[in-house]
N, C-alpha and C positions, 0 to 999 in steps of 0.2 A: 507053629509056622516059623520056618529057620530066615534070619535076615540075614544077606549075606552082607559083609563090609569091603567097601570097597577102597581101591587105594583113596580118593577123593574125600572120601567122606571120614575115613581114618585120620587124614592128616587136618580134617576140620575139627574135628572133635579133640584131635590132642592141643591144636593153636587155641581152643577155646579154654581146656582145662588150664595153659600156661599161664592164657592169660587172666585168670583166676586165682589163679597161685600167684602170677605177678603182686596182685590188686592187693591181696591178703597179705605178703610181705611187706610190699609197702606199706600197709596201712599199722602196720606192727611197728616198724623201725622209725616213722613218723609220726610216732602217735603225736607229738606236739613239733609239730611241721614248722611254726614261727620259730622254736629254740634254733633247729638245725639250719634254716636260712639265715639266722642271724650269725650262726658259727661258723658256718661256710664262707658266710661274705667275710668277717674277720680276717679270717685262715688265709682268702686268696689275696686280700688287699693291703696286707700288712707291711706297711713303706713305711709312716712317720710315726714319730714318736716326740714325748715333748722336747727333749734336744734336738734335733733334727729339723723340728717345725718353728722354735726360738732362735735357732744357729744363727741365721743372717744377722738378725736384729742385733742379735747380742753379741758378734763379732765385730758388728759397727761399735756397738757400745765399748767394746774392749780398742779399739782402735782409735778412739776420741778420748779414749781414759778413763772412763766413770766405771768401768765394769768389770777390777781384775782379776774374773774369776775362771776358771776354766770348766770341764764336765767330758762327761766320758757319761758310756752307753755300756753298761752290762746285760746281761742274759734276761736279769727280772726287772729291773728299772733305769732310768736316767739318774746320774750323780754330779753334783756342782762341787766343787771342794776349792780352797784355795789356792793361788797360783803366784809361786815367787819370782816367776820372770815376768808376770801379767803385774807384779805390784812394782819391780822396779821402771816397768817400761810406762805403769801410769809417775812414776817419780819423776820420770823423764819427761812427760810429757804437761807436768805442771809447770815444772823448770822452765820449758820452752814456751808456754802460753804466758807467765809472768815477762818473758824477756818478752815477747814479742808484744806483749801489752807498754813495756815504760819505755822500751824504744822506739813506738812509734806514736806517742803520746807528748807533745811538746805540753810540759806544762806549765814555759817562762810565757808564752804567748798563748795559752788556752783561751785566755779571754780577751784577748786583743786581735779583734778580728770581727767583724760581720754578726750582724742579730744571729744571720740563718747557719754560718760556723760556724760559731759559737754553740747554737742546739747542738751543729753536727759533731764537734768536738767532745763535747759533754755525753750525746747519746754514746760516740766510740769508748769513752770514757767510763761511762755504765759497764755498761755489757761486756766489753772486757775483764771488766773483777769479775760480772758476773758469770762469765766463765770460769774463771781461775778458782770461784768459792762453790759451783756446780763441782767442779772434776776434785776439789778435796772432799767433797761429801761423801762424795761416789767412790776413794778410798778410803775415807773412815768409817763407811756403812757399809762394807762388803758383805762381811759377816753375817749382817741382817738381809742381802739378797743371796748368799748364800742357803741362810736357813729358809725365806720363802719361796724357793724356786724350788730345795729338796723337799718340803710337805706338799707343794705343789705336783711336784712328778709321782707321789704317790699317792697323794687323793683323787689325780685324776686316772681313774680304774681302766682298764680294756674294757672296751664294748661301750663306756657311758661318754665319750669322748670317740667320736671314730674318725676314721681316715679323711670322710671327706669334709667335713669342718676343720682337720687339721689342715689339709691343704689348700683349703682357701685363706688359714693364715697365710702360709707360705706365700702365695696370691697375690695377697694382701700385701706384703712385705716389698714383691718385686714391684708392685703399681706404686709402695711409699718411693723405692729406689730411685725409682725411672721421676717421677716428679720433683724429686729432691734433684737429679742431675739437670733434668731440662731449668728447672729455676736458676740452682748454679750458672748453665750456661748462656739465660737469657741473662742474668747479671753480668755477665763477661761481657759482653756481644754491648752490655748497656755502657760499661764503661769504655770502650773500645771506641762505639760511636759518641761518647762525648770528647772522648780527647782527640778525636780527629774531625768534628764537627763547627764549624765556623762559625755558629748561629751561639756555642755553649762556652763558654770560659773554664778549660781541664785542664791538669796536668797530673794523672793521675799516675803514679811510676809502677813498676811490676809487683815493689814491697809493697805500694799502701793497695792495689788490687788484692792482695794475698791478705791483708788485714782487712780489709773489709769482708773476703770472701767466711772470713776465719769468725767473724760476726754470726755466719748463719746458723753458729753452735746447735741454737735452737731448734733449729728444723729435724735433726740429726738427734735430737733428745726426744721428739714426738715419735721420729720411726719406730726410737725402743718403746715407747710409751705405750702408743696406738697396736703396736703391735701384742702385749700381754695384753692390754683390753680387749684385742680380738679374741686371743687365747680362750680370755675368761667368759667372753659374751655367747663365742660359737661354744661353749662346753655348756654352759645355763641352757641355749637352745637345744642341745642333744638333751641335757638332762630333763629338759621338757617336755621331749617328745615321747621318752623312758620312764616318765610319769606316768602322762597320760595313756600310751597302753597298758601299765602297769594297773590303774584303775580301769581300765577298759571306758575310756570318759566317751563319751557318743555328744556331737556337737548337739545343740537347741533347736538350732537351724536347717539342714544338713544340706535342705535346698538351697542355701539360698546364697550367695560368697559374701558373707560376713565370718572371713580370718581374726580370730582374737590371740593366734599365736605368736609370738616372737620370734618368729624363723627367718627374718629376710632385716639386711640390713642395706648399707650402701658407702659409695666411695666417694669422699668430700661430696655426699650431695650429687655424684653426677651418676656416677656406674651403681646399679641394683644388681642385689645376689642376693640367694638362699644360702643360709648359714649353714646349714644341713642337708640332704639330701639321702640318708638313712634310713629305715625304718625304728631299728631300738627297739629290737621286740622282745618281749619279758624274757627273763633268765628262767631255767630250768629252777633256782634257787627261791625264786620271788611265788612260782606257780605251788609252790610246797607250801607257802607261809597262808596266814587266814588273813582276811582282807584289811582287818585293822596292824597287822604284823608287819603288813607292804610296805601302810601307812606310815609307820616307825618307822622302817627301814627306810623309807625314801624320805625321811625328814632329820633322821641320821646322817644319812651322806648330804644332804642340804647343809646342815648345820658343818660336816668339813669342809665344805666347800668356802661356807663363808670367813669358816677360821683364818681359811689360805685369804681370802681377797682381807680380811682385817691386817692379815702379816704383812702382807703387800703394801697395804697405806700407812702402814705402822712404818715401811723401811723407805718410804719413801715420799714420807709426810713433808718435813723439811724440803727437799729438791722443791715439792709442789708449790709450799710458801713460798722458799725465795723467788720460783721462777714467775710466778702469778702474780707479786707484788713488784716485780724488776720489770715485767712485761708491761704493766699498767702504769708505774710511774715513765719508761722510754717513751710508751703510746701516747701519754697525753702532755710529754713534749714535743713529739714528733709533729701530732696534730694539730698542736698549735702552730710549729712551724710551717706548715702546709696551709691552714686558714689564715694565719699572719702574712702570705707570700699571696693571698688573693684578695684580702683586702689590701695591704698595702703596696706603694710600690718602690720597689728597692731598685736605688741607683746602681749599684756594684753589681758588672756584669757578671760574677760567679754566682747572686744568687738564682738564677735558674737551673742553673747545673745544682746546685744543693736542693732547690724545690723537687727537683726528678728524682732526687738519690731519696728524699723523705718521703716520699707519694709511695715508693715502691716498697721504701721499709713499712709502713705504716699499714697499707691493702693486703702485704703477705702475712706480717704477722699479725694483723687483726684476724684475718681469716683464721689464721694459724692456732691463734689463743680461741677462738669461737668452736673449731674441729675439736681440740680437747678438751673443752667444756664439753660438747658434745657426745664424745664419747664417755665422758662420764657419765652424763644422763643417760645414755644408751644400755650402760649396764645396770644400773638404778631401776632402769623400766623393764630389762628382761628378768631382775631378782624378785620384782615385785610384781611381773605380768602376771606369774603364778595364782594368786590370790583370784584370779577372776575365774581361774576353773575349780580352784577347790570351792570357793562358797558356793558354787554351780553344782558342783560335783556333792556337795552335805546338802543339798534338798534332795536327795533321791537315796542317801542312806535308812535302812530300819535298824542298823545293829547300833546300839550306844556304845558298846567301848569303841568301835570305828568311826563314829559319828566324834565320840572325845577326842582322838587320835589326832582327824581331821581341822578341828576345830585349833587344838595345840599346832599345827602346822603354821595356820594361819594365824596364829599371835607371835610364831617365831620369826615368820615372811615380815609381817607386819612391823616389829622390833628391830629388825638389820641395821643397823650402823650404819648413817652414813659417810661415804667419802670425803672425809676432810684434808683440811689442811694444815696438821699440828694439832684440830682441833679451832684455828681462827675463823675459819668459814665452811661451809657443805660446797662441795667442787662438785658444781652440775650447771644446767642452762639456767636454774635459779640468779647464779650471779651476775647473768651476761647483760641484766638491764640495768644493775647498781653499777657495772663496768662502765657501762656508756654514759650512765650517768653524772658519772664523776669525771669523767674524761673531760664530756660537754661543758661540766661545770668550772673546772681549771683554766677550760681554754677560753670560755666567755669570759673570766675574769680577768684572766690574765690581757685579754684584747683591751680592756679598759685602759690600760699604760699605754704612754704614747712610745711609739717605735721608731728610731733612729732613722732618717731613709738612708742613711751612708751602708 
C-alpha cells in the first residue's frame, strides 16, 4: 500500500527531524553546560578590574599623601609601580600639613586658657602630628604597597573574583564618599551656626574652620582602608561559593533557611547587600582533577590569598598601631571632657561651644574606630566561615587521600594569622571592650581631681 505525502505532513516530519538534530547538537557542544555559563557571563560582563575597582579609594589616598603610587592596566593584569610626581607632590604635601600644624598651634598660651581648651587645644595638638607621622609612613612604605597590591592583582584570578562583587566595591566606595562629604558639611553648617548663635560664645575664623576640617584626616584613611577590606571580604565570598560547587557541598538542611554562608554583609550597620551575586561554577580545569586534586587545588589558591592579606598587614602594620593608639589616647580625653562638662559647671561662656565641638568629635570617631574594628572581624569570620562546610563536607567523604586533603585544609583555615598591629594586639571586635574599658577607666579617675569652675 503506497502513502502518499503530503505538503502538511512533509514539513511536519522535517520540523521534527530539526528539531532532533537541534537537541543533539546541543547536547554535544554543552556537554558541561555550567563551564559555558559561566564563560559566557565573564565574556559579556567584563568592566572591572582590580585598578578600576581600587581607583577611587586610592586616588583619595594619593591626594591626602599616603599613597604615591600610580598603576596602569595592560592586556593580562593591573600594575602599581612607582611614581616621581606622586612622591614629590606627597613632599609637598607633608611640607604643608607641618606649616599648617605650628601655625596654628599657639604654644605660649596652650595651657593658659580653660579646663575644656585646654583638652581642645591638646586634642588639635595630637592629631595634627598625628597626621604629619600617618602621611610620612605612607611615603616611606610605598614600596611595601606597591608590592602588595602587584601579588594582589595577580592572585586575584578571572572568574574567582567577578564582576559583581567587584562592583559593589566600587558601591561601596561612592556610599564611603557621599558620608564622608555630608559629615564634612554638617561640620561646616556646625560651626557657622556657633559663630552666629547668641546662646554660644565663637569666633571661629575661615583658617581655624579649615584646621579643624583638616582634623577629619582620619575618616579619609578608613575610605582607603574599608575599601581593600571590601576587596578582600567580597573575593573570600566568591571564593566560597567556587568551593562549594567545586565540592558539589549539598546544604544539611535544604528546607529549611538556616544560611551558614558569608555572602551578605552591610553598610555601617544600616544598608544590607549580597557580596556576590554569581554563580562560580567549576572550571573546565577543576572537572579533569580527582576529587582529592580540587581539594589541593582549592587550598593552594587559599593559601595565596592569604599570603596577599599577610603582605597587606605586614605594610600596614605600623599606620594600624599609631592610629589605634592616637585614636584611644584623643577618645579618652575627649570623653572626659564631655562627662567633666556634665558633671561640672563651667563659668566661661566658651565652654559650651567646646562641649558641642567634643560630643561631635568623640560619637564620629568612636563610631569610626568601632566600623574598622569591625571590618576586621568581618574578614576574620569570612577566612574562617569556611571550616564549617569543610568538617560538614569530611563526614560524607570514603576516599582517604581526600578525606587527608580535606582535613590539611582545615588546619591551614584553622592557623591563619591574625590581623595585627605590629604584632602589639589582634585588630578585630576582640579589642573593642578593653577599649571602652580603659577609656571608662581614665575618665573615672581622672574625675576624681577637683576641676577649676573658671
Amino acid at each position: 500500500m503506497c502513502h502518499v505525502l503530503t505538503k502538511e505532513s512533509l514539513q511536519m516530519k522535517l520540523s521534527v527531524l530539526l528539531e532532533n538534530r537541534l537537541k543533539n547538537t546541543k547536547m554535544i557542544i554543552t556537554n558541561k553546560p555550567e563551564i559555558v555559563q559561566y564563560k559566557q557571563k565573564n565574556l559579556n560582563k567584563t568592566k572591572y578590574c582590580v585598578c578600576k575597582t581600587l581607583g577611587p579609594a586610592l586616588m583619595l589616598a594619593r591626594l591626602f599623601g599616603v599613597f604615591p603610587v600610580s598603576w596602569r592596566h595592560t592586556t593580562e593584569k593591573c600594575v602599581y609601580e612607582k611614581s616621581l610626581t606622586w612622591l614629590i607632590y606627597t613632599g609637598f604635601v607633608i611640607i604643608f600639613q607641618i606649616f599648617v600644624t605650628y601655625s596654628n598651634v599657639n604654644y605660649s598660651n596652650l595651657l593658659n586658657a580653660t579646663l575644656l581648651v585646654i583638652i581642645d587645644n591638646l586634642t588639635n595638638l595630637y592629631y595634627s602630628h598625628y597626621v604629619v607621622l600617618i602621611t610620612l609612613l605612607g611615603f616611606f612604605k610605598f614600596t611595601a604597597y606597591i608590592t602588595t597590591l602587584n601579588t594582589l592583582a595577580s592572585t586575584l584570578k578571572d572568574g574567582v573574583l567577578c564582576q559583581s562583587a567587584m562592583r559593589r566595591v566600587v558601591l561601596l566606595q561612592y556610599a564611603i564618599f557621599a558620608s564622608l562629604a555630608l559629615v564634612a558639611t554638617f561640620q561646616i553648617i556646625l560651626y557657622i551656626w556657633l559663630n552666629n548663635s547668641t546662646s554660644y560664645e565663637a569666633n571661629f575664623s575661615i583658617m581655624n574652620i579649615l584646621y579643624r576640617m583638616f582634623m577629619n584626616f582620619s575618616f579619609g584613611l578608613y575610605a582607603v582602608v574599608f575599601t581593600i577590606f571590601g576587596l578582600l571580604i567580597g573575593s573570600l565570598a566568591c571564593f566560597e561559593k567556587y568551593t562549594l560547587n567545586c565540592l558539589k557541598y549539598v546544604p544539611v538542611h535544604p528546607l529549611r533557611d538556616i544560611d551558614d554562608s558569608n555572602n551578605s554583609s552591610d553598610f555601617m550597620g544600616i544598608i544590607h547587600y549580597k557580596l556576590c551575586t554569581e554563580n562560580h561554577f567549576i572550571t573546565s580545569q577543576m572537572l579533569d582533577l580527582k576529587p582529592a586534586d580540587v581539594v589541593e587545588n582549592l587550598r593552594i589558591y587559599h593559601e595565596e590569598f592569604s599570603l596577599c592579606i599577610y603582605s597587606w598587614n605586614k605594610s600596614m602594620d605600623l599606620l594600624f598601631l599609631t592610629h589605634t593608639v592616637m585614636e584611644l589616647a584623643v577618645l579618652i580625653v575627649d570623653w572626659y571632657a564631655v562627662i567633666a562638662y556634665l558633671v561640672y559647671s563651667f563659668k566661661a561662656p566658651i565652654a559650651a561651644t567646646m562641649n558641642i565641638l567634643n560630643l561631635f568629635y568623640v560619637v564620629s570617631h568612636t563610631y569610626g574606630l568601632f566600623l574598622f574594628l569591625k571590618n576586621c572581624q568581618a574578614l576574620k569570620n569570612i577566612i574562617h566561615g569556611l571550616v564549617t562546610f569543610l568538617l560538614e563536607y569530611s563526614t560524607r567523604i570514603t576516599d582517604p587521600e581526600e578525606h587527608q586533603q580535606v582535613r590539611f585544609f582545615i588546619e591551614k583555615i584553622n592557623n591563619h594569622r591574625p590581623f595585627t598591629a605590629s604584632g602589639v594586639f589582634t585588630i578585630d571586635l576582640g579589642i573593642a571592650g578593653p577599649i571602652a574599658a580603659n577609656i571608662l577607666t581614665y575618665v573615672l579617675v581622672a574625675l576624681q581631681f577637683e576641676v577649676p569652675k573658671e
